[in-house]
C-alpha positions in Angstrom: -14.0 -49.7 31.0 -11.1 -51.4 32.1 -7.2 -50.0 31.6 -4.2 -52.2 31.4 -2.3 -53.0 34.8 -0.5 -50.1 36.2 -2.4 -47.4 34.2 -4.6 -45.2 35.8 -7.8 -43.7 34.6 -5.7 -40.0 35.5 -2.8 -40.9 33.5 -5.0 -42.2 30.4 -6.4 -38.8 30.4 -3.3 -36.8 31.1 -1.9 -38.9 27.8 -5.1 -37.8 25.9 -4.6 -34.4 26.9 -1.4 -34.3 25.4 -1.7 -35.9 22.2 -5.0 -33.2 21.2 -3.0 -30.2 22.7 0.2 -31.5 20.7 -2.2 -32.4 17.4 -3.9 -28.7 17.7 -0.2 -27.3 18.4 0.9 -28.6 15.4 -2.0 -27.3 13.5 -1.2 -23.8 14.6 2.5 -24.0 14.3 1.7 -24.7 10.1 0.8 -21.4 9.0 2.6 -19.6 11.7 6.4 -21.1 10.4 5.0 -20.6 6.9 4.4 -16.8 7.5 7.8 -16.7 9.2 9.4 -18.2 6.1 7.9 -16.6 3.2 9.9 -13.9 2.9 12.6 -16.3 2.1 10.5 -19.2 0.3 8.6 -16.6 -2.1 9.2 -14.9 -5.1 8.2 -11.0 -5.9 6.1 -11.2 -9.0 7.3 -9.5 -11.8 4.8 -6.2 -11.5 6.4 -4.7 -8.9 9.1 -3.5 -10.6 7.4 -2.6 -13.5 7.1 0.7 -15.0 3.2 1.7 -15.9 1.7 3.8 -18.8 -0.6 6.5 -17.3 -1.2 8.5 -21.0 0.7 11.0 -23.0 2.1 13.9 -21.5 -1.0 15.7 -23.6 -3.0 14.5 -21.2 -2.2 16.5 -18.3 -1.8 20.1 -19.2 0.6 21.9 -17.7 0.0 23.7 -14.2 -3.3 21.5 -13.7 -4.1 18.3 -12.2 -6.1 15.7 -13.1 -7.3 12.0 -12.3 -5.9 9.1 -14.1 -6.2 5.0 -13.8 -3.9 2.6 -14.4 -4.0 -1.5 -14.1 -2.3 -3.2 -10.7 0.2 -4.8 -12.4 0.3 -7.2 -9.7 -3.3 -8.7 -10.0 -5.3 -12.4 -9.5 -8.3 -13.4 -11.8 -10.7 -12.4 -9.5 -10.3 -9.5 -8.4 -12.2 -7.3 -11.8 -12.6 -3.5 -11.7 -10.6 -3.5 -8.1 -7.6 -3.9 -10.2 -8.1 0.0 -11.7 -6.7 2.0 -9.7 -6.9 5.8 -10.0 -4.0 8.4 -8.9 -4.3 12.2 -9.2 -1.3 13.7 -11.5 -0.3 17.1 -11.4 1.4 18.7 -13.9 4.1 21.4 -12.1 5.2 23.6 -15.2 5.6 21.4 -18.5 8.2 19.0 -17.4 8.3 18.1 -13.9 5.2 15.9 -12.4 3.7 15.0 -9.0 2.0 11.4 -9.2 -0.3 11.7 -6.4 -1.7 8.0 -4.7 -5.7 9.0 -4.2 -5.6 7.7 -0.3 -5.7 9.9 2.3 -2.6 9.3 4.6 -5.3 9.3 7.7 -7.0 6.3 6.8 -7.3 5.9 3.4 -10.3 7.3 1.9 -10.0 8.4 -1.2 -9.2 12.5 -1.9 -10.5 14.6 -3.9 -9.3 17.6 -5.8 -10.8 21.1 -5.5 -9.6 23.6 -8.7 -10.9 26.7 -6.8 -9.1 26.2 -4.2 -6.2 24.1 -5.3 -6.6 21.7 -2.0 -7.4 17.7 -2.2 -10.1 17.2 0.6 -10.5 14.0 1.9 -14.5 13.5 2.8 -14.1 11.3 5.9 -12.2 13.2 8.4 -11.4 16.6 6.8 -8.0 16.0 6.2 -6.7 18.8 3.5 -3.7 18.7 1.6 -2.0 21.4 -0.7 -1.3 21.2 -4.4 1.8 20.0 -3.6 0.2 17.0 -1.4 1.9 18.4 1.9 -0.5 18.3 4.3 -2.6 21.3 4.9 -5.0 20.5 8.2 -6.6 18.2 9.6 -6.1 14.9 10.7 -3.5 13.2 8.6 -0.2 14.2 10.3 2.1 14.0 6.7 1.8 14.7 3.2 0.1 12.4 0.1 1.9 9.3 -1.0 3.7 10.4 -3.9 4.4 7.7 -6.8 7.8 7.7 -8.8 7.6 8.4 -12.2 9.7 8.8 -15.4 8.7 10.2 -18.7 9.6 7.7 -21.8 8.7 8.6 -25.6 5.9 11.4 -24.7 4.0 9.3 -21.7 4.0 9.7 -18.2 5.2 6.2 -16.7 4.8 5.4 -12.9 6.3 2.6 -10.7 2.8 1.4 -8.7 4.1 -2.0 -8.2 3.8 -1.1 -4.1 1.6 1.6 -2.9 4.2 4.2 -1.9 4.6 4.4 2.1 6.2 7.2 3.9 9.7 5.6 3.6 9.4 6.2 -0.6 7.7 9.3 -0.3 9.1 12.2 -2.0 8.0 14.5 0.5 9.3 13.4 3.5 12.4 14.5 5.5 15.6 12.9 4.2 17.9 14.1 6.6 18.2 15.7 9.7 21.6 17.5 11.0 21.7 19.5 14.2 21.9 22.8 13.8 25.7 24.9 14.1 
């Protein structure tokens, strides 16, 4: 193989070099500056603001709590039953609620609630909360995520757009002053 005058065999190579690493550079840089930008370049769909049915206020008796499912308003075609997802509501006295998210705030597993001894358990680590979803023992080192909710014409509506995240939580520290 022969190279025109004044070209080496080293700098065809070098130039070679170059061109792939720049051709795989630009590969990478695609979804890297699309990532960057699609804060900007995408649109929230409309479910995340939106305000869900969970049932009447029937439903949930007061002082109890119970399961309920609702649909993820923000859904694709394919993704079938994983769209239902379940939250545990507790009724406080009539007129105030607590929309519990089922997830442990460990790792996620989902918590369940024990009448007789008004605690959610989570199964995985041993994280327990109170009634209240403040955390009780174990791992998880804060409360359950707690959903908004509003009541509207007799039924319990909650905003589960976004899973709720400690920033949202209801039963987090607001505020802290130093002391007088």
């Amino acid at each position: 193989m022969s190279f025109p005058a004044g070209v080496t065999r080293r700098d065809f190579f070098v130039k070679i070099g170059i061109f792939l690493n720049g051709f795989v550079g630009v590969i990478l840089a695609v979804p890297i500056v699309r990532y960057l930008l699609s804060p900007v370049a995408r649109e929230r769909k409309a479910g995340y603001e939106s305000w869900i049915p969970l049932g009447n206020l029937e439903q949930f008796p007061s002082g109890e709590t119970r399961l309920a499912t609702y649909r993820n308003p923000v859904v694709n075609t394919w993704d079938g039953d994983t769209a239902d997802i379940a939250c545990w509501v507790r009724n406080v006295d009539g007129q105030t609620f607590q929309v519990f998210a089922i997830n442990c705030a460990h790792l996620g597993c989902p918590v369940r609630w024990f009448p007789q001894s008004s605690l959610f358990m989570c199964p995985c680590h041993g994280g327990a909360y109170y009634q209240d979803g403040s955390r009780a023992s174990g791992p998880p080192e804060r409360g359950l995520f707690e959903y908004h909710y509003r009541i509207e014409s007799g039924k319990l509506l909650i905003k589960a757009g976004e899973m709720p995240t400690p920033g949202q939580a209801s039963n987090i520290v607001r505020e802290i002053r130093p002391c007088a």
